[in-house]
Backbone bond lengths (Angstrom), bond angles and torsions (degrees), N, CA, C in turn:
res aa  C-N    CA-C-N  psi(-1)  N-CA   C-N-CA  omega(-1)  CA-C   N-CA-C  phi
1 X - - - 1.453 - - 1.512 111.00 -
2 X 1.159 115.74 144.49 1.580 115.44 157.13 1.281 119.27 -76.06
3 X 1.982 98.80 131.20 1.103 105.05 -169.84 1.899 106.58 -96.35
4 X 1.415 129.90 155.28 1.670 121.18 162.55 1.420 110.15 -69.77
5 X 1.388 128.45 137.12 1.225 139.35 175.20 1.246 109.19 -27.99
6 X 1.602 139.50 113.70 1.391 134.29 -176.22 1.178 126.80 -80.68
7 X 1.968 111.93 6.49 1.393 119.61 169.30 1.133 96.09 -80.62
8 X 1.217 122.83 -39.67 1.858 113.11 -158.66 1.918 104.39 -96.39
9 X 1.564 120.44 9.46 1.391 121.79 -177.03 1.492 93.52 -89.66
10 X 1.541 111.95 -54.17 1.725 135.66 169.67 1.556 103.69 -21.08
11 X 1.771 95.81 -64.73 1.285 110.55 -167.24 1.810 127.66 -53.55
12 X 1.691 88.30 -45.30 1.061 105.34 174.57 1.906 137.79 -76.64
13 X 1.571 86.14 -21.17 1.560 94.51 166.44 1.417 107.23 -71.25
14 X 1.732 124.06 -53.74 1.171 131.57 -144.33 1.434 92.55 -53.60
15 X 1.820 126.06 -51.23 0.949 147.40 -172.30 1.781 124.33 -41.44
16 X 1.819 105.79 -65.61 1.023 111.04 148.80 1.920 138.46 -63.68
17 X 0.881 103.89 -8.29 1.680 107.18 154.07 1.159 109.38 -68.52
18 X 1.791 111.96 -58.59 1.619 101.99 -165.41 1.487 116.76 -64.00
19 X 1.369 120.66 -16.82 1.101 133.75 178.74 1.700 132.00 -92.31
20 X 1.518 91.15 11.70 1.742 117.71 -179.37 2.082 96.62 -115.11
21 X 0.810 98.60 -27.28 1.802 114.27 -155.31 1.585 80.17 -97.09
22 X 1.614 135.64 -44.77 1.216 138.22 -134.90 1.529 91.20 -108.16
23 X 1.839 126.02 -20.98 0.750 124.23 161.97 1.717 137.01 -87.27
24 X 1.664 102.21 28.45 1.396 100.35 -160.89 1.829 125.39 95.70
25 X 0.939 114.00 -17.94 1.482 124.59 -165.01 1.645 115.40 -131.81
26 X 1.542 63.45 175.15 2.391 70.54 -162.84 1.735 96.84 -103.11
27 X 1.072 104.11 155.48 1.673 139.99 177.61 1.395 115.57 -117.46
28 X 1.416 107.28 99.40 1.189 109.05 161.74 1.386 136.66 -88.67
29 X 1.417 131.28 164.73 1.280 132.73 173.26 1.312 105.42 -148.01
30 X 1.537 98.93 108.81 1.714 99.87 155.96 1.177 117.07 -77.08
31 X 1.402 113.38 133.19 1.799 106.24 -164.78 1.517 88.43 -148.12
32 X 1.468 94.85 147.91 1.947 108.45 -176.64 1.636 79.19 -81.75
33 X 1.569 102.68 137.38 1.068 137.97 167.68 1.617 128.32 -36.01
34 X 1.660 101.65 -51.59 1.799 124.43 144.39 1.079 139.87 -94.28
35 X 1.377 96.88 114.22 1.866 93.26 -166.63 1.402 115.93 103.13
36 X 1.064 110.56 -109.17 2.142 109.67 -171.85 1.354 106.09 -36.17
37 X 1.251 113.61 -40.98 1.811 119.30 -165.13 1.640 92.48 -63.44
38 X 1.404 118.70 -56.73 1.679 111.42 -169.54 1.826 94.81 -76.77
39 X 0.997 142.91 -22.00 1.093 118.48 -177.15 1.527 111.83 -59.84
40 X 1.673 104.59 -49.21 1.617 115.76 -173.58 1.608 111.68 -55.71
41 X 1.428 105.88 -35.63 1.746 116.55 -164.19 1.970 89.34 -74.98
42 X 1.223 113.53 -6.27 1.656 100.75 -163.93 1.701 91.24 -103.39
43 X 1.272 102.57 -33.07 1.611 111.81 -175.18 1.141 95.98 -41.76
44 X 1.673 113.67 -95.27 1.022 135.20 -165.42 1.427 133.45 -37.91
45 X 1.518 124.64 -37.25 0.800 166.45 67.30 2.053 107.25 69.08
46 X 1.318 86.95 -75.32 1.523 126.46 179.33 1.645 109.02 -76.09
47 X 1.053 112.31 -67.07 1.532 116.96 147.45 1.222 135.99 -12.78
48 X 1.480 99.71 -61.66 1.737 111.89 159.73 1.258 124.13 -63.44
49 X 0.900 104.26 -37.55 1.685 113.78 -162.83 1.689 99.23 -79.28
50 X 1.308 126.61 -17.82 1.098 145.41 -146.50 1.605 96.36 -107.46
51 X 1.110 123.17 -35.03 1.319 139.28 -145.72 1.607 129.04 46.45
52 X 1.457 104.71 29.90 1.178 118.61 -163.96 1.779 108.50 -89.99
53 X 1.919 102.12 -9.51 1.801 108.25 154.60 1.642 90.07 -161.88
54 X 1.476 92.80 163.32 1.740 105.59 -166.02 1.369 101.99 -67.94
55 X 0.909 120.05 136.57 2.011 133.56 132.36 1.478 102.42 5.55
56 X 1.058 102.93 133.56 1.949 124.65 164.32 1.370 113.07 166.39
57 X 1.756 96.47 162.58 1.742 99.79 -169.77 1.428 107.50 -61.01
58 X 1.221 125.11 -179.13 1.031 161.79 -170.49 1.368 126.90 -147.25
59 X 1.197 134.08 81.70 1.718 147.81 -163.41 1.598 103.28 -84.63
60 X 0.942 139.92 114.82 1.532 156.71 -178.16 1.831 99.37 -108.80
61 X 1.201 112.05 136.48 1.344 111.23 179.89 1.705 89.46 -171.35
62 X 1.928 90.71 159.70 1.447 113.22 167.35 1.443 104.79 74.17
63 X 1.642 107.96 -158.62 1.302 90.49 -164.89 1.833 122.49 -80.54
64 X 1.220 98.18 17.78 1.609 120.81 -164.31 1.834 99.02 -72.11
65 X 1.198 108.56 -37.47 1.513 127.59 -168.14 2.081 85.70 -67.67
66 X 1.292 93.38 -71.12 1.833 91.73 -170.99 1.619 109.80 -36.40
67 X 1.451 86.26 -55.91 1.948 90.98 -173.82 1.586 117.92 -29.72
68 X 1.647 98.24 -56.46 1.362 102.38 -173.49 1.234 123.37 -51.10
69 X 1.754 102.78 -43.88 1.686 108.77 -170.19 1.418 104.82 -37.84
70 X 1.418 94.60 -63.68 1.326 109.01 -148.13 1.832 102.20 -69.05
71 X 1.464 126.30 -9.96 1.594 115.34 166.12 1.583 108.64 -71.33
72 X 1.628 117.19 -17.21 1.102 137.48 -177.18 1.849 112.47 -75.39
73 X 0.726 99.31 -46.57 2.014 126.55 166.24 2.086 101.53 -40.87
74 X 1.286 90.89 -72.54 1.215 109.62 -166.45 1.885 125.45 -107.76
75 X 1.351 97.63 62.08 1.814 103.87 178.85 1.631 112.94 -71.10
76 X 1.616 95.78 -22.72 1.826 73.92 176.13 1.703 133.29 -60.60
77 X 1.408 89.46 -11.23 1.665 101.74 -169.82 1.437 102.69 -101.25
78 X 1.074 122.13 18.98 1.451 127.62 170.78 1.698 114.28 -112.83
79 X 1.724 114.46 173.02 1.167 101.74 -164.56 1.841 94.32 -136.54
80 X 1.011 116.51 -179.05 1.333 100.85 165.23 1.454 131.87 87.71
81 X 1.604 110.16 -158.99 1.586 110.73 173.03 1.705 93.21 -89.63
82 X 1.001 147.15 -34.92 1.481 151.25 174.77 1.407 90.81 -19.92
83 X 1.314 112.86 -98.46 1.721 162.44 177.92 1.854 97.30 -23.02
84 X 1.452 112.94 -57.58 1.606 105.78 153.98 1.160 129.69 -89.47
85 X 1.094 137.23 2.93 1.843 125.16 143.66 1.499 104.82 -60.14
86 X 1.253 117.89 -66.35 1.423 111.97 -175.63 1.532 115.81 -39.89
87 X 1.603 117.39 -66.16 1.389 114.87 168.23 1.634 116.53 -42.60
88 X 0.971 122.26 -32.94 1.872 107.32 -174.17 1.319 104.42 -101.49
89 X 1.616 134.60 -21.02 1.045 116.89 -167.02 1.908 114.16 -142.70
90 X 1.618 84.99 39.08 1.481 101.48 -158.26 1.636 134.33 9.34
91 X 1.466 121.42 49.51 1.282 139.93 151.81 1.464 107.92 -173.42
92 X 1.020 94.44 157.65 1.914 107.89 176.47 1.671 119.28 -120.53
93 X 1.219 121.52 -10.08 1.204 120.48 165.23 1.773 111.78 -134.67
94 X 1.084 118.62 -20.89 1.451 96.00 162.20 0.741 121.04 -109.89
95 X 1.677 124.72 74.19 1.475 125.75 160.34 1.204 146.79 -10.27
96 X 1.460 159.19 121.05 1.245 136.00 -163.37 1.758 101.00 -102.41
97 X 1.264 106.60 130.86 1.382 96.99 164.06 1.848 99.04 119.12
98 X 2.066 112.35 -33.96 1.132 129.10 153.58 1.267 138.99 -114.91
99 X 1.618 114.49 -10.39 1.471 109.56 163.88 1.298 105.70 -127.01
100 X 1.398 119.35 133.84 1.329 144.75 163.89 1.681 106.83 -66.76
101 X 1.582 128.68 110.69 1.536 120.72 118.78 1.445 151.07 -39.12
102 X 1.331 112.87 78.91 1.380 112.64 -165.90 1.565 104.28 -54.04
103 X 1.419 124.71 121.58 1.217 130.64 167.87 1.767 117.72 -39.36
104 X 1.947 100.15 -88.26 1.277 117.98 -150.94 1.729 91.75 -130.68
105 X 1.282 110.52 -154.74 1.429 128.97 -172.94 1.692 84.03 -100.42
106 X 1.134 168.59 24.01 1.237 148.43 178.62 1.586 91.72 -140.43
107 X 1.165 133.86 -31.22 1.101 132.40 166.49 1.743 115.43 -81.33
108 X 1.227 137.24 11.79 0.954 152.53 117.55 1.557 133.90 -37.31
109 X 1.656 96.75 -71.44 1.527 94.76 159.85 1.544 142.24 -42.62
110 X 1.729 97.05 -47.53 1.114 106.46 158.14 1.371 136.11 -29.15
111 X 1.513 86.08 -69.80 1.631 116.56 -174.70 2.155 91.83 -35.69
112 X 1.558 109.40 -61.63 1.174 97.07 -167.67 1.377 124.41 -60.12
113 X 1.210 109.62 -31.87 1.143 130.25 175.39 1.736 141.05 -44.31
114 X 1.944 81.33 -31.74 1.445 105.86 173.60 1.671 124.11 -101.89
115 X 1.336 114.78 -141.48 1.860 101.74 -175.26 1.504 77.33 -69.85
116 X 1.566 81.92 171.98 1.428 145.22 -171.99 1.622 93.73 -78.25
117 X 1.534 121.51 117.90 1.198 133.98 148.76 1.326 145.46 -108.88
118 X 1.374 117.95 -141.38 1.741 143.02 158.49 1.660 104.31 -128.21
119 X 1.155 108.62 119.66 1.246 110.25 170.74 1.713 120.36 -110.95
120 X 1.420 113.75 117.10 1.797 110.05 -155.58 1.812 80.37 -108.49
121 X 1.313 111.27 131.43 1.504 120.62 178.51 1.525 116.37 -143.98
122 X 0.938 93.09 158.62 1.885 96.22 165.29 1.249 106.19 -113.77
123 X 1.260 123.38 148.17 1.750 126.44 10.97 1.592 105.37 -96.83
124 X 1.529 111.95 152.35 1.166 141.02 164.67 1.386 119.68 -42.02
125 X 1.036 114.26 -15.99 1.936 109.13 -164.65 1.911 87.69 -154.30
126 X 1.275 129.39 44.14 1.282 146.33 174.07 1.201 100.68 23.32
127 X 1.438 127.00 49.57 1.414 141.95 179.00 1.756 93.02 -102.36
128 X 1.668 110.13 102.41 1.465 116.70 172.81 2.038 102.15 66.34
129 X 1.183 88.95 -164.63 1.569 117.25 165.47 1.515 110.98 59.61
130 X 1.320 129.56 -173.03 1.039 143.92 164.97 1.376 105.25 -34.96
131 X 1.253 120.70 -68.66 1.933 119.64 -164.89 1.533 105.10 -54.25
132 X 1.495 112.77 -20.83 1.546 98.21 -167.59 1.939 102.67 -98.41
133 X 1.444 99.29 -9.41 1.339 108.77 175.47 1.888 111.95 -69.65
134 X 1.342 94.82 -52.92 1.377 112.75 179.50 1.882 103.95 -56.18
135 X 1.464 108.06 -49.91 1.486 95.68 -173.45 1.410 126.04 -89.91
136 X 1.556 114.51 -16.53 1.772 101.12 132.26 1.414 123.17 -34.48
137 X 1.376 134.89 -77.30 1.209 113.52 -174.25 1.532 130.66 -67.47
138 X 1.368 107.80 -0.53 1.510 106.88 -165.48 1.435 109.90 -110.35
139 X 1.513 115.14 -23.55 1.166 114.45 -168.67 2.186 129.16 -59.00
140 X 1.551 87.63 -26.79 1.288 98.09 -175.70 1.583 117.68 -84.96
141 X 1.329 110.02 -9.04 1.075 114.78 157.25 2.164 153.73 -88.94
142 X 1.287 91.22 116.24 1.706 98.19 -165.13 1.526 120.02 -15.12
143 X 1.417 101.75 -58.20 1.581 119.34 -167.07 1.491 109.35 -71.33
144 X 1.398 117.47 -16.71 1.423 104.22 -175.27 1.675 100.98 -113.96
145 X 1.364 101.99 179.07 1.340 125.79 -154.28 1.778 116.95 -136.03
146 X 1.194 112.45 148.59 1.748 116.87 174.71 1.474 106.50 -125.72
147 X 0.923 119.27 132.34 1.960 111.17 -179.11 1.371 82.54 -148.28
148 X 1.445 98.02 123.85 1.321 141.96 143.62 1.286 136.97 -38.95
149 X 1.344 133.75 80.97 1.586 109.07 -151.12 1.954 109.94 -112.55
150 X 1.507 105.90 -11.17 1.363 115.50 -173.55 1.033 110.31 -124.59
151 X 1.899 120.02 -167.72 1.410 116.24 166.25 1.315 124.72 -65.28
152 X 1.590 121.03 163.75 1.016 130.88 -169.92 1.410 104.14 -135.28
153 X 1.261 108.34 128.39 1.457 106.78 -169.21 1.821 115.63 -95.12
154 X 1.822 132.15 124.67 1.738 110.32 -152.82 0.965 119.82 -34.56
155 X 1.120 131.71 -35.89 1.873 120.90 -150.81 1.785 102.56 -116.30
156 X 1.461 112.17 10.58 0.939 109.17 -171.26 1.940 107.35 -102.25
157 X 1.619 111.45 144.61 1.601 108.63 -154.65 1.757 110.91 -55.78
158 X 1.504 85.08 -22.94 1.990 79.90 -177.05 1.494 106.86 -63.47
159 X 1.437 134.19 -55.96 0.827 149.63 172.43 1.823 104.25 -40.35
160 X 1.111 129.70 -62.81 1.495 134.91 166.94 1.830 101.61 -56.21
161 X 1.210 134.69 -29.01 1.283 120.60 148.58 1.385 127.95 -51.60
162 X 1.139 114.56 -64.52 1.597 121.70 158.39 1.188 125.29 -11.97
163 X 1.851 99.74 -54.46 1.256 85.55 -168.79 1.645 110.36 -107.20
164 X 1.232 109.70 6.08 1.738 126.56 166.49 1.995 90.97 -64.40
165 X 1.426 138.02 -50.78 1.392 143.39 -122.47 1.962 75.27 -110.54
166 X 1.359 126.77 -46.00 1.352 105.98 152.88 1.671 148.25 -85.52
167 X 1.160 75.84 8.10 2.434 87.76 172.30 1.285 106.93 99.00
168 X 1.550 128.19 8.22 1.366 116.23 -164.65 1.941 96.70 -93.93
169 X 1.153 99.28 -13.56 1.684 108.66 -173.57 1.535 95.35 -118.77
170 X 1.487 88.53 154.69 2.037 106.54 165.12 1.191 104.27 -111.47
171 X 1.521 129.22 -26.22 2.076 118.26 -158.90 1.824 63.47 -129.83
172 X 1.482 79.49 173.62 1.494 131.57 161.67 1.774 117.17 -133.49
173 X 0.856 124.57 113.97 1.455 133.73 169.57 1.689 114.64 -82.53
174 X 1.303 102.56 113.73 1.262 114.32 156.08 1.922 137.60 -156.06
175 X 1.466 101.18 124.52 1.230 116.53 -148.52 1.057 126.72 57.25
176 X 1.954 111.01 49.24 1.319 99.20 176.04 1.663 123.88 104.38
177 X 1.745 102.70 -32.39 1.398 101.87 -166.25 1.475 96.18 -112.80
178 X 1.095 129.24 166.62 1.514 144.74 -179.04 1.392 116.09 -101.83
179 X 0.991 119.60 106.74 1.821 142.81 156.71 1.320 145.03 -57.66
């Protein structure tokens, strides 16, 4: 398939987050736990630092939080700018100061409770976990947002988002309840 230029997909997510977060509201990302999740946490990340979109939290949850540690554990086996963030600033995707570790289920609530973010979670295709926790509560609301960033497997709800976010669906199902 042809893919859209992935500088200007980068570009364009980073953009519309800041502009979901910038509007009052939260941004989610279901993100596979390895991989997409640190790609997005580096995006964004970079972005900021860049001033290329404003400053805001960053909510890490599920098993996305473990993943990182542990790329954090082990830089010798890495290569790259990864491998030196970790060495100079001992982590590369959970920043201190910009990404939040969601603890527990009560530190969750919080999380919503407080400013307006990006929330990077597992699972990828809102199958269980944190992301599907987060988009129960978030979905019914105007100001916030779900972006899609990987595959979606058919029968799986991200994928039935997809196709709710192009008109081919009216509900979204998740855990059971209707959307």
């Amino acid at each position: 398939r042809a893919h859209t230029d992935r500088h200007l997909e980068e570009k364009r997510l980073a953009e519309n987050i800041a502009e979901v977060v910038g509007g009052g509201g939260f941004a989610l990302i279901p993100a596979f736990a390895l991989g997409r999740s640190q790609e997005i946490l580096l995006l964004l990340q970079d972005y900021m630092e860049q001033g290329l979109i404003p400053s805001f939290p960053i909510y890490v949850d599920g098993m996305v939080t473990s993943i990182c540690r542990i790329y954090r554990g082990y830089p010798q086996y890495l290569k790259g700018p990864v491998a030196h963030r970790i060495r100079q600033h001992g982590d590369a995707f959970l920043t201190e100061g910009r990404c939040v570790a969601v603890k527990d289920a009560k530190h969750r609530e919080l999380v919503l409770q407080g400013k307006p973010g990006c929330i990077v979670a597992s699972s990828g295709m809102l199958i269980g976990g944190a992301s599907q926790w987060y988009a129960e509560r978030l979905i019914g609301g105007d100001k916030n947002a779900i972006f899609i960033t990987g595959y979606q497997d058919e029968e799986s709800p991200g994928r039935k988002l997809l196709a709710l976010a192009e008109g081919n669906d009216k509900t979204l199902e998740l855990n059971g309840i209707s959307y």
